[in-house]
N, CA, C and O atoms as CSV, one atom per row, in Angstrom:
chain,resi,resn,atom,element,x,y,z
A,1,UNK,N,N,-0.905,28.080,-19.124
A,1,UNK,CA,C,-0.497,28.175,-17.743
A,1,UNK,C,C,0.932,27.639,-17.605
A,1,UNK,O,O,1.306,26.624,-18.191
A,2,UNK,N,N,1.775,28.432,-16.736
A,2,UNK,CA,C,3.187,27.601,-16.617
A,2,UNK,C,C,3.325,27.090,-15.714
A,2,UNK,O,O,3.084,27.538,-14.593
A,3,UNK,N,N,3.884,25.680,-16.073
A,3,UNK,CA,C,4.579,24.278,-15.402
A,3,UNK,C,C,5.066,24.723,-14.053
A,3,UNK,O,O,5.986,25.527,-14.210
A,4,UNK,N,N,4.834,24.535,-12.957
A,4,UNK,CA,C,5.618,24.998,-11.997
A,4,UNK,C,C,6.452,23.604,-11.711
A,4,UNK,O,O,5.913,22.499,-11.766
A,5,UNK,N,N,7.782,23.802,-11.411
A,5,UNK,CA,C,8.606,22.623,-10.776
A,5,UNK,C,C,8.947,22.536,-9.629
A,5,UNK,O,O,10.132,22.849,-9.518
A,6,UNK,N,N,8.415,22.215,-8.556
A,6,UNK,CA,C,8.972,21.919,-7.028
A,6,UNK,C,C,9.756,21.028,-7.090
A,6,UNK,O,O,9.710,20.024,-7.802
A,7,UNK,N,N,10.990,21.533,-5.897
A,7,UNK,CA,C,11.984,20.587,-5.204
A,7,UNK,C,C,11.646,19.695,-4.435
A,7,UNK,O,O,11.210,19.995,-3.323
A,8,UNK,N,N,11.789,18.109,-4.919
A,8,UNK,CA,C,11.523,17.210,-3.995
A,8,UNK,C,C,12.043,17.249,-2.718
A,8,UNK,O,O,13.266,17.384,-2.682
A,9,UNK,N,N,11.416,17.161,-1.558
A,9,UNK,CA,C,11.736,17.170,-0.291
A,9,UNK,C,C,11.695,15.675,0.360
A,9,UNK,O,O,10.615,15.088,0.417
A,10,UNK,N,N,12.695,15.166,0.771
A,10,UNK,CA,C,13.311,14.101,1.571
A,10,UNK,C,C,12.542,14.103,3.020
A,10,UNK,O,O,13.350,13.712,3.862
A,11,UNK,N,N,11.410,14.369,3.550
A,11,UNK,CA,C,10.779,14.045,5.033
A,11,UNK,C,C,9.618,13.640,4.652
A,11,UNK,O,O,9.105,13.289,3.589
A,12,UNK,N,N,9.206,13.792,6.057
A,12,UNK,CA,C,7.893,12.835,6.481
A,12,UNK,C,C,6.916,13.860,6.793
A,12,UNK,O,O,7.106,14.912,7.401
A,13,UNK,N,N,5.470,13.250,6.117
A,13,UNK,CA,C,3.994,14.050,6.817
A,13,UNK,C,C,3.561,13.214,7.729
A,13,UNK,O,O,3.550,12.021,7.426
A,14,UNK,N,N,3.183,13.552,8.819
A,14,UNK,CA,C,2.297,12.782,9.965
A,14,UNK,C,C,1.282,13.025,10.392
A,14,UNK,O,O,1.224,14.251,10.298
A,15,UNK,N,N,0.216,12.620,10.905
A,15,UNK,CA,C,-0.780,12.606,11.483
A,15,UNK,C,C,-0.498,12.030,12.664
A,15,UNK,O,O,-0.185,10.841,12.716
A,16,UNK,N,N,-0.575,12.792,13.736
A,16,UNK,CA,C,-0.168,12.266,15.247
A,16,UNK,C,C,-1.503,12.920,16.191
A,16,UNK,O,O,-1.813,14.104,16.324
A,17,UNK,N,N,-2.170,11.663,16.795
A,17,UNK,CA,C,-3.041,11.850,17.817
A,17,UNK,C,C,-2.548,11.912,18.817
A,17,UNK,O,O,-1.974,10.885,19.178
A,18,UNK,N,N,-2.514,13.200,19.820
A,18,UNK,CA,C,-2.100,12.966,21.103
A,18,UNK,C,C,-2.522,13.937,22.271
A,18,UNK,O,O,-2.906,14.975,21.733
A,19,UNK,N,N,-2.594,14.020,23.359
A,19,UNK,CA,C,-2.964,14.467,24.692
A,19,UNK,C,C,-2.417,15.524,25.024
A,19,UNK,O,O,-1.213,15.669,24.810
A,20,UNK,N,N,-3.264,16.636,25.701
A,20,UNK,CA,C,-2.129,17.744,25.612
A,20,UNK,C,C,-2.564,18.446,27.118
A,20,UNK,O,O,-3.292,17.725,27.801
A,21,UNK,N,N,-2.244,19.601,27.631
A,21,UNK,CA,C,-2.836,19.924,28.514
A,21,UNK,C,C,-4.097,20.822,28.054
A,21,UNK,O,O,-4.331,20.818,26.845
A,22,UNK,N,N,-4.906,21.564,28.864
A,22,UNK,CA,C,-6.045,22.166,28.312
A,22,UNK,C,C,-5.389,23.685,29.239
A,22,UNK,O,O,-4.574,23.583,30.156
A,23,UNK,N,N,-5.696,24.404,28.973
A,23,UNK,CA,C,-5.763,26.217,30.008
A,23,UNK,C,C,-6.984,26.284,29.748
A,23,UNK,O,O,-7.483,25.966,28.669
A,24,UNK,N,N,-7.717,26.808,30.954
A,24,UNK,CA,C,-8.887,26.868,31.259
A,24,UNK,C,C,-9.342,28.130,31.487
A,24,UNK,O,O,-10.537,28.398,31.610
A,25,UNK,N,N,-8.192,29.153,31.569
A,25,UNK,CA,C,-8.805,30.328,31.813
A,25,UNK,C,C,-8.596,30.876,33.257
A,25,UNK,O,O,-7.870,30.349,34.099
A,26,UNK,N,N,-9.398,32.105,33.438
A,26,UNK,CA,C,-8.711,32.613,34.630
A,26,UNK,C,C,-10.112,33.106,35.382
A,26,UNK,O,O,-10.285,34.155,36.003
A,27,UNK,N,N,-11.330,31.724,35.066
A,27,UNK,CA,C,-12.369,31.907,35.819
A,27,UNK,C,C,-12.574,31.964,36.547
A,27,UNK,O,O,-11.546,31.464,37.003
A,28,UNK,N,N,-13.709,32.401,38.224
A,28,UNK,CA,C,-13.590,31.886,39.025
A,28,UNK,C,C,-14.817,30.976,39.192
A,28,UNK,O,O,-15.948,31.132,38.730
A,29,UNK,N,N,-14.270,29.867,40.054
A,29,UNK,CA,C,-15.028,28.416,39.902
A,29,UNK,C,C,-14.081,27.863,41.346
A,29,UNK,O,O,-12.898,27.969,41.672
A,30,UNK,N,N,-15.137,27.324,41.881
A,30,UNK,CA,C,-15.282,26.195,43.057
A,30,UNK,C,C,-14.069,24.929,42.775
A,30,UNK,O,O,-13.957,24.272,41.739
A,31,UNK,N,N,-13.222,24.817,44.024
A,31,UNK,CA,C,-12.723,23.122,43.533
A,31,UNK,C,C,-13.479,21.911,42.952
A,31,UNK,O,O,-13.042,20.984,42.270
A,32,UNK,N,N,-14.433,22.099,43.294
A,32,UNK,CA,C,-15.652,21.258,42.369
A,32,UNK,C,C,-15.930,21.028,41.009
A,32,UNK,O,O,-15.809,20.062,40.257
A,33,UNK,N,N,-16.489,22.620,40.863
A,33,UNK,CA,C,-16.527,23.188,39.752
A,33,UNK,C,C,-15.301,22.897,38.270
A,33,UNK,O,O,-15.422,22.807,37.048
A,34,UNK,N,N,-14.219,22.834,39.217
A,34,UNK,CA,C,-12.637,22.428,38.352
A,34,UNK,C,C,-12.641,21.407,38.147
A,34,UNK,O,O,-12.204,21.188,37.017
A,35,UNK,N,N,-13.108,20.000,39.005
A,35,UNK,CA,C,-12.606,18.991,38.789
A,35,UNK,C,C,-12.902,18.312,37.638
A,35,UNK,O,O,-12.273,17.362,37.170
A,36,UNK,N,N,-14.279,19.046,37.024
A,36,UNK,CA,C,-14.537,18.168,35.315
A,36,UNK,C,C,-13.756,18.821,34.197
A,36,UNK,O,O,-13.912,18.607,32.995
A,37,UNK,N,N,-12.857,19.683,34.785
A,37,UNK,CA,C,-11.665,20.205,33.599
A,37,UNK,C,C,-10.681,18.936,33.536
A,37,UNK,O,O,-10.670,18.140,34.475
A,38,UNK,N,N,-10.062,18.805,32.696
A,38,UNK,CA,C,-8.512,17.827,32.538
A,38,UNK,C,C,-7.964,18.137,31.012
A,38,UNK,O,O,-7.925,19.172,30.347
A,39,UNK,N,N,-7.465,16.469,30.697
A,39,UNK,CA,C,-6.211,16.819,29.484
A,39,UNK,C,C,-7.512,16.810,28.355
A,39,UNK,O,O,-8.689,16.561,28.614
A,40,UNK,N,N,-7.146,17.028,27.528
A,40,UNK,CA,C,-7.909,17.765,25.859
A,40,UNK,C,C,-6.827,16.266,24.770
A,40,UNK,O,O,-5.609,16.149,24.902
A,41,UNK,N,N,-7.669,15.362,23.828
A,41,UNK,CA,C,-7.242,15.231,22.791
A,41,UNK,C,C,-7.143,15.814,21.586
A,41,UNK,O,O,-8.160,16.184,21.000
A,42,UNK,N,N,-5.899,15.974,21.050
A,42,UNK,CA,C,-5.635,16.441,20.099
A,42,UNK,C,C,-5.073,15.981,18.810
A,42,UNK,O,O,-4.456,14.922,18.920
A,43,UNK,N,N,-5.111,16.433,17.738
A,43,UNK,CA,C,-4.844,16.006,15.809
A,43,UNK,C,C,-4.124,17.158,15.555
A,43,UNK,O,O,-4.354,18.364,15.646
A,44,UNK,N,N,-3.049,16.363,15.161
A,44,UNK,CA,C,-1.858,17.627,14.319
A,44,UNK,C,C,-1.162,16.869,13.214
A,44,UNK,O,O,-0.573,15.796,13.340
A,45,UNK,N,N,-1.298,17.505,12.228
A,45,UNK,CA,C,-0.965,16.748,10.958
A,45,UNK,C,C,0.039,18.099,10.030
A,45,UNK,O,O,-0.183,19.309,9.990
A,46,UNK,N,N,0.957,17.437,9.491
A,46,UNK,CA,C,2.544,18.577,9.086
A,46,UNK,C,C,3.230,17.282,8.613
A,46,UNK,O,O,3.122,16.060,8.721
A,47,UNK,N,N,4.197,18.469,7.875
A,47,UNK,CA,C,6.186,17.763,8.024
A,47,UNK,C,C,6.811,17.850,9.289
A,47,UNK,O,O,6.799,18.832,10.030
A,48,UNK,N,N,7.253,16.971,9.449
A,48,UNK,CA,C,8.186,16.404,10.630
A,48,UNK,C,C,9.544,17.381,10.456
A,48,UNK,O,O,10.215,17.410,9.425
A,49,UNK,N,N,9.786,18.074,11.506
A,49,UNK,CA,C,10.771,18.816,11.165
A,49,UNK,C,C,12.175,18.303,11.841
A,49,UNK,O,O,13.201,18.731,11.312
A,50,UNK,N,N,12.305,17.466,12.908
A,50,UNK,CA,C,13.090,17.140,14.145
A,50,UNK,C,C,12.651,15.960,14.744
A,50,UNK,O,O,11.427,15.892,14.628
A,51,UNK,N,N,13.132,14.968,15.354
A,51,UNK,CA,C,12.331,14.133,16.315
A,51,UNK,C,C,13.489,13.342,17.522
A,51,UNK,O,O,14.303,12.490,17.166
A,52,UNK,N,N,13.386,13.697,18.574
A,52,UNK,CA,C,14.061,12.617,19.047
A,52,UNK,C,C,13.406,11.918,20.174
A,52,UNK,O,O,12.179,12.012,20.140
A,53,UNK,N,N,14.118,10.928,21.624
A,53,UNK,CA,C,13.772,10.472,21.917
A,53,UNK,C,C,12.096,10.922,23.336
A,53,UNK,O,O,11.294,10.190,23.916
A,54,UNK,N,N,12.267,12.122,23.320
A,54,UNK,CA,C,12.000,12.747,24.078
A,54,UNK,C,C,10.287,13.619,23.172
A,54,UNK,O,O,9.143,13.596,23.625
A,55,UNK,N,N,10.748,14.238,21.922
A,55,UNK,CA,C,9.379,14.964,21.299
A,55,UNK,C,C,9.587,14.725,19.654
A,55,UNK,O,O,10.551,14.102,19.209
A,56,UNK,N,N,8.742,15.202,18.980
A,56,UNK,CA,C,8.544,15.186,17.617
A,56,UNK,C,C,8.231,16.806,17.206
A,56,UNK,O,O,7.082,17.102,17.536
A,57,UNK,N,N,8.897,17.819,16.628
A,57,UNK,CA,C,8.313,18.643,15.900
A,57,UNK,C,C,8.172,18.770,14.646
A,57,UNK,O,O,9.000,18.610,13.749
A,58,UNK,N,N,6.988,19.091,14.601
A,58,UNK,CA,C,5.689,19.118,13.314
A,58,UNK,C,C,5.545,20.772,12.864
A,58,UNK,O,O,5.187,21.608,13.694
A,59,UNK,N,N,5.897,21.165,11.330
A,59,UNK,CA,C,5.385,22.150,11.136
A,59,UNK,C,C,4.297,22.001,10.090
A,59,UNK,O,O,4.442,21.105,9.259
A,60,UNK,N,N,3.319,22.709,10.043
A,60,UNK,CA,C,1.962,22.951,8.951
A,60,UNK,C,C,2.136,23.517,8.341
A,60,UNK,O,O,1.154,23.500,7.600
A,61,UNK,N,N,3.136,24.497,7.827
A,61,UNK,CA,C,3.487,25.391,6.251
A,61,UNK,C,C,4.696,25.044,6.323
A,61,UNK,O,O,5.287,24.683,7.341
A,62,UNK,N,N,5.296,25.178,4.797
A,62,UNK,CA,C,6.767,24.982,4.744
A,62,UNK,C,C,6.524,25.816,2.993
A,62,UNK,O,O,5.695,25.705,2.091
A,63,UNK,N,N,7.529,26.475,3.183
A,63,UNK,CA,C,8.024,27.704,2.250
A,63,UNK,C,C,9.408,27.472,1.487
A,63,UNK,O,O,10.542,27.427,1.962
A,64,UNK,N,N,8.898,27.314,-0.091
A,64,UNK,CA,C,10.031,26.528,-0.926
A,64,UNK,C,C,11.091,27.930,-0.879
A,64,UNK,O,O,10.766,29.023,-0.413
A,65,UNK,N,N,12.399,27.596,-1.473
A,65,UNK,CA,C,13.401,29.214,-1.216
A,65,UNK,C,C,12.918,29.706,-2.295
A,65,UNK,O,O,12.582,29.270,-3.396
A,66,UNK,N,N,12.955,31.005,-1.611
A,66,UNK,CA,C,12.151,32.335,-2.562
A,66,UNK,C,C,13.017,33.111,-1.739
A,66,UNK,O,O,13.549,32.583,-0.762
A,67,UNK,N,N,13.308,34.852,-2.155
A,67,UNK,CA,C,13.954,35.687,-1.689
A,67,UNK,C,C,12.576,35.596,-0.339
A,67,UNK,O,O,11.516,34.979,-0.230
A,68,UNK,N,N,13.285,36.509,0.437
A,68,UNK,CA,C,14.503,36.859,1.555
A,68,UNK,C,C,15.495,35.379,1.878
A,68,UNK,O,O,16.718,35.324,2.000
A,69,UNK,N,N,14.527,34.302,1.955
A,69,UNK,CA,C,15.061,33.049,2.691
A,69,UNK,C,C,15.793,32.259,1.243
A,69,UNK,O,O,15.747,31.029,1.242
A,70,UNK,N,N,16.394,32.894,0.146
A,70,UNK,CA,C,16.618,31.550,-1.122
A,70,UNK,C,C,17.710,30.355,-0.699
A,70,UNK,O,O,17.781,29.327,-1.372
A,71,UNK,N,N,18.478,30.559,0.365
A,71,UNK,CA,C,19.351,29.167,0.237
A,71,UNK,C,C,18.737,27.829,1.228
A,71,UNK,O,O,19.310,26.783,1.530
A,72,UNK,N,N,17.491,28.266,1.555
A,72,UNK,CA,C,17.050,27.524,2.212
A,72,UNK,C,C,15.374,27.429,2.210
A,72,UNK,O,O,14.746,28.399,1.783
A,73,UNK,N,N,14.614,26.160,2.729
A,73,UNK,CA,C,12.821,26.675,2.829
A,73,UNK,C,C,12.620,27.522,3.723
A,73,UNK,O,O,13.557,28.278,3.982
A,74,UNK,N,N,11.372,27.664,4.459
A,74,UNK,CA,C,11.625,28.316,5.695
A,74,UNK,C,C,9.777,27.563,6.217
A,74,UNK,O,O,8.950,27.259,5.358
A,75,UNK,N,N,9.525,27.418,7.696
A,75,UNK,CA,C,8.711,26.430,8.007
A,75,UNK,C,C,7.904,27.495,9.059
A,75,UNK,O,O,8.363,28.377,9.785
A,76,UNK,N,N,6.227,26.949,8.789
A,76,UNK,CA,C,5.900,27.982,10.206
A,76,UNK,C,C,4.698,27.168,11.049
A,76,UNK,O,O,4.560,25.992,10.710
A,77,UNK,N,N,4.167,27.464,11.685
A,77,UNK,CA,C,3.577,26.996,12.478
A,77,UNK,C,C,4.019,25.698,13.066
A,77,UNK,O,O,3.397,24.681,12.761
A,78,UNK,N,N,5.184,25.630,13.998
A,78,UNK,CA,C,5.879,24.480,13.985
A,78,UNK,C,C,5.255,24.359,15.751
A,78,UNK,O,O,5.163,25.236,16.611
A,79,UNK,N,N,4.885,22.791,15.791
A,79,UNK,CA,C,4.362,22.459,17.598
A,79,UNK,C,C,5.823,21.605,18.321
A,79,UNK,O,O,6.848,21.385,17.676
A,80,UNK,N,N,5.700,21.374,19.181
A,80,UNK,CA,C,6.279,20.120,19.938
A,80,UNK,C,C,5.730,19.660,20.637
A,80,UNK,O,O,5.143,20.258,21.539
A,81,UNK,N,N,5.727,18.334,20.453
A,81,UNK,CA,C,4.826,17.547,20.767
A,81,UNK,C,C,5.782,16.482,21.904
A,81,UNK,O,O,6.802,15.964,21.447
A,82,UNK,N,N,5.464,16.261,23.083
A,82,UNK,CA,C,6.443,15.581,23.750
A,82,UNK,C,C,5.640,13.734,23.663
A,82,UNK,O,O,4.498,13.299,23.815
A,83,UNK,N,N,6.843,13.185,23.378
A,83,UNK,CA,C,6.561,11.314,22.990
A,83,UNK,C,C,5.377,11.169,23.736
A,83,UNK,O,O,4.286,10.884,23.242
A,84,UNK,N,N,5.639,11.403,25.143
A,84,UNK,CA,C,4.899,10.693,26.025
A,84,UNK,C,C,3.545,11.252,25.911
A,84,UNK,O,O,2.686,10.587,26.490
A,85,UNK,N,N,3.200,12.164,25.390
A,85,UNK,CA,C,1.511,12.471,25.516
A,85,UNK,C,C,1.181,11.596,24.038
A,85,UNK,O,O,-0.001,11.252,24.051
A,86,UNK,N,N,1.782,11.217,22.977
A,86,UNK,CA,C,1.552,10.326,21.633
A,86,UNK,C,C,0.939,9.276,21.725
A,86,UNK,O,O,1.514,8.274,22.150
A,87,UNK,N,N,-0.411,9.249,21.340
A,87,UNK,CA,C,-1.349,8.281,21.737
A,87,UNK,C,C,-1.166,7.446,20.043
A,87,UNK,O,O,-0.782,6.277,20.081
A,88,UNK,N,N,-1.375,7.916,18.994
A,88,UNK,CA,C,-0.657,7.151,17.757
A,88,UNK,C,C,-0.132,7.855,16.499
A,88,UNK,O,O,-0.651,8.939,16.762
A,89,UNK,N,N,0.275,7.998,15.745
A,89,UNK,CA,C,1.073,8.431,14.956
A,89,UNK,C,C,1.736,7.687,13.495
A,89,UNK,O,O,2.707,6.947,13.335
A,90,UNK,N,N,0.650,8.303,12.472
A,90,UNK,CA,C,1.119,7.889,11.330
A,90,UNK,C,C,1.807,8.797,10.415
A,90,UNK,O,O,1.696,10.012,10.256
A,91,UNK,N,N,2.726,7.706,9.712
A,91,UNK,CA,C,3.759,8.407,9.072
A,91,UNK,C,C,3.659,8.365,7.596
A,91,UNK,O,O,3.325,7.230,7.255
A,92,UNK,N,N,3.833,9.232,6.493
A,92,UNK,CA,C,4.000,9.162,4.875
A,92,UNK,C,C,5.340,9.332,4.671
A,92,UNK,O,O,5.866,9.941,5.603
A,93,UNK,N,N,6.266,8.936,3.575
A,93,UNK,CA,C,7.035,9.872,3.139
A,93,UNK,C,C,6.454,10.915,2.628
A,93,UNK,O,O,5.252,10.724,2.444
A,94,UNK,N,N,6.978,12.339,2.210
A,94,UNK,CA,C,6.597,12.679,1.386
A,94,UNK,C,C,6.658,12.729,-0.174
A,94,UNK,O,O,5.806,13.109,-0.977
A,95,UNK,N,N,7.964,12.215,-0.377
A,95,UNK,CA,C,7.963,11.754,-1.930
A,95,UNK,C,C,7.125,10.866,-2.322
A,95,UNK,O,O,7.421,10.261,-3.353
A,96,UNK,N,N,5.998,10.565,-1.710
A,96,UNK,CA,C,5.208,9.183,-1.998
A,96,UNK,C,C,3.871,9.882,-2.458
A,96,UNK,O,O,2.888,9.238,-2.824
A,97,UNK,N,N,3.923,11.246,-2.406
A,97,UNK,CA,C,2.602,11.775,-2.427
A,97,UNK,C,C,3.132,12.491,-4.338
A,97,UNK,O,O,2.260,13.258,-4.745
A,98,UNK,N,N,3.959,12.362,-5.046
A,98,UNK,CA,C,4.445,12.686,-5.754
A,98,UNK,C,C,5.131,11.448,-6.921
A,98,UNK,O,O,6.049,10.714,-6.555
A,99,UNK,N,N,4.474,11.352,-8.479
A,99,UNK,CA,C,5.026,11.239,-9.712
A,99,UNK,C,C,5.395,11.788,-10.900
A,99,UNK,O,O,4.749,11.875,-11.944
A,100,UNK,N,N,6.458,12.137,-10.650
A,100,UNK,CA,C,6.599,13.340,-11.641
A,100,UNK,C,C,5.591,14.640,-11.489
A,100,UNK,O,O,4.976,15.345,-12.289
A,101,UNK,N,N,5.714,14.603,-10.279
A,101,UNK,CA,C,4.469,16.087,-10.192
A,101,UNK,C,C,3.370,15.985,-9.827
A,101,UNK,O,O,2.835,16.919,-9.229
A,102,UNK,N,N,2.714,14.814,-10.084
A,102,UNK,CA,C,1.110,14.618,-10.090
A,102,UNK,C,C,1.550,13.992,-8.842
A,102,UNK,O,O,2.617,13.470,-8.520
A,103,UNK,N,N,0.185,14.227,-8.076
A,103,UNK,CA,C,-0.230,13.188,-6.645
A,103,UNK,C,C,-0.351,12.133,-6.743
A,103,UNK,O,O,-1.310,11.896,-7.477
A,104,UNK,N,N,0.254,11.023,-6.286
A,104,UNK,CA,C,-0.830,9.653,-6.132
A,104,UNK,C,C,-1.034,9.000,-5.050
A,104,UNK,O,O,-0.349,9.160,-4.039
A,105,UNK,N,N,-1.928,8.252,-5.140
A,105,UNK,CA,C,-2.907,7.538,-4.084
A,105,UNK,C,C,-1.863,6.780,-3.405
A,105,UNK,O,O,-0.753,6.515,-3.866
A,106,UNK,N,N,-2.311,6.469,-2.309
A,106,UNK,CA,C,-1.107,6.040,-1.491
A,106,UNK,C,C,-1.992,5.282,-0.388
A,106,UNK,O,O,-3.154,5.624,-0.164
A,107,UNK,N,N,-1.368,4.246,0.274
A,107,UNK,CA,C,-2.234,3.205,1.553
A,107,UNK,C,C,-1.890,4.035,3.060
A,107,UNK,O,O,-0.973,4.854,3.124
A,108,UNK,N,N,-2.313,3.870,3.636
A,108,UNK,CA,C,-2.257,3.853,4.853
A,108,UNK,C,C,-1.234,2.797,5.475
A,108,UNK,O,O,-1.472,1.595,5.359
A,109,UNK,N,N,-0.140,3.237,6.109
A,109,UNK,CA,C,0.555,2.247,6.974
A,109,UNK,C,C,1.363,3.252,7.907
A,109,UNK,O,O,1.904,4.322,7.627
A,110,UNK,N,N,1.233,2.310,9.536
A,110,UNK,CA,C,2.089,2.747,10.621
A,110,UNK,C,C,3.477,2.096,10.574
A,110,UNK,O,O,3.607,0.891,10.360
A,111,UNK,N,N,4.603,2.996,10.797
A,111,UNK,CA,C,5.834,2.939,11.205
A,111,UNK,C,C,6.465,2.504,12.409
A,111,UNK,O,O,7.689,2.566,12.522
């Protein structure tokens, strides 16, 4: 089988718990009926693509350069997540998930 060699990548994987809105649809239902709708918790876990003071975006695939895209990766399923719904949020590097190639075990710690 041949060795494949990936390019180490310089970011962060996260696991971020946070609050989002819910769409409910375009039922019809009583003001009553609505009021046990509200916000939805949510788990989104990716590379950190961006972050500033305001949101964090997270993508879940990231695509090493291969033709069409070679001078660069290319990233997909990317969210934004705005600070203020961030209920907690842990951070990895990702070079930490990496020795010479092989995975290793790694602790849990918040940033």
């Amino acid at each position: 089988m041949k060795k494949i060699e990936f390019p180490k990548l310089n970011r962060e994987v996260a696991i971020i718990h946070w609050e989002d809105s819910y769409n409910h649809g375009s039922f019809y239902r009583s003001e009553k009926e609505w009021k046990v709708y509200g916000l939805v918790n949510a788990i989104t876990v990716g590379m950190i693509l961006d972050e500033d003071q305001r949101k964090i975006n997270i993508a879940t695939d990231y695509f090493y350069p291969q033709p069409p895209a070679e001078k660069e990766g290319a990233f997909r399923n990317v969210v934004s997540i705005p600070k203020v719904n961030i209920l907690s949020i842990v951070r990895y590097p990702l070079s930490s998930f990496y020795n010479q190639g092989k995975p290793v075990k790694i602790e849990q710690k918040k940033l």
